[in-house]
N, C-alpha and C positions, 0 to 999 in steps of 0.2 A: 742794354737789355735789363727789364726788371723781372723780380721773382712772381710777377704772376701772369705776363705774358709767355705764349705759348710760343715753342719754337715751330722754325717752320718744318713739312716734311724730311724726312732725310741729313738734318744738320747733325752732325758728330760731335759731341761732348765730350772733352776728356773729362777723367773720372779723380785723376791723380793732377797734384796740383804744380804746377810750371816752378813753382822755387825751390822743391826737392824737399820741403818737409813733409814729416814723417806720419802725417796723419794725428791718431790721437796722440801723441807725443807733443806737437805742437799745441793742441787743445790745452794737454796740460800743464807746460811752462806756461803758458796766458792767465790759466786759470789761478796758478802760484802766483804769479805778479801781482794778481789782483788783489791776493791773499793778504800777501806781504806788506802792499799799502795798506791792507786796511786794519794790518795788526798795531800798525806804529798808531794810527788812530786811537783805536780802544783801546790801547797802554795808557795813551796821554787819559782820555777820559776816564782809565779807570784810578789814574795818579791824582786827577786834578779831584774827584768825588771821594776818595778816602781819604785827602788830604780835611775838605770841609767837615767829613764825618770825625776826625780826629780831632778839629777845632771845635767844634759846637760839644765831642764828648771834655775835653779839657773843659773848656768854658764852663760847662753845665759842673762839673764836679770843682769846680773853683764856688759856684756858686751856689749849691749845696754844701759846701765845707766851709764855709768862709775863712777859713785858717789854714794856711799851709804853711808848716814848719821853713822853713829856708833862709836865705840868704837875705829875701825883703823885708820879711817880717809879716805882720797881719796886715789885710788890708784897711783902706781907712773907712768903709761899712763897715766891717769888721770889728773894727775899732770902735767906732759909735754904737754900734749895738749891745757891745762887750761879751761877743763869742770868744774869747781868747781868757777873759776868765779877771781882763785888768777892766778898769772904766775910762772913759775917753779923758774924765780928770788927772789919772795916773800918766797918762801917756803925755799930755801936753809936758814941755821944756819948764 
């Protein structure tokens, strides 16, 4: 039977459904499930888009500072340009 064929006279429909759930109860564990997948979803994409936002603000502040104090030293633009304050003559061995 489809939903737009007409029953015939007299046919009896039950109203209550044959596996014993509970109406909108069941609606709404379904409607959770659905939820549920599609939270793990938008976690990922919202990890995987703040992740590239943190890489391009890094980047960009690497390359407007061209100097960052640390462990490597200055970069070798950096170095050429002589934002660090030495000239690329000083730094050679």
């Amino acid at each position: 039977m489809t939903a737009t064929r007409t029953l015939p006279p007299g046919t009896v429909v039950s109203v209550h459904s044959t596996r014993g759930d509970s109406g909108i109860w069941s609606v709404y564990r379904a409607e959770r499930r659905k939820l549920s997948s599609q939270i793990a979803i938008r976690l990922l994409a919202l990890v995987c888009l703040l992740g590239a936002i943190m890489s391009f603000s890094l980047l960009s502040y690497i390359d407007a500072r061209g100097v960052i104090p640390g462990e490597f030293g200055p970069s070798w633009q950096a170095q050429q340009l002589g934002r660090d304050g030495r000239t690329a003559a000083a730094l050679s061995p």
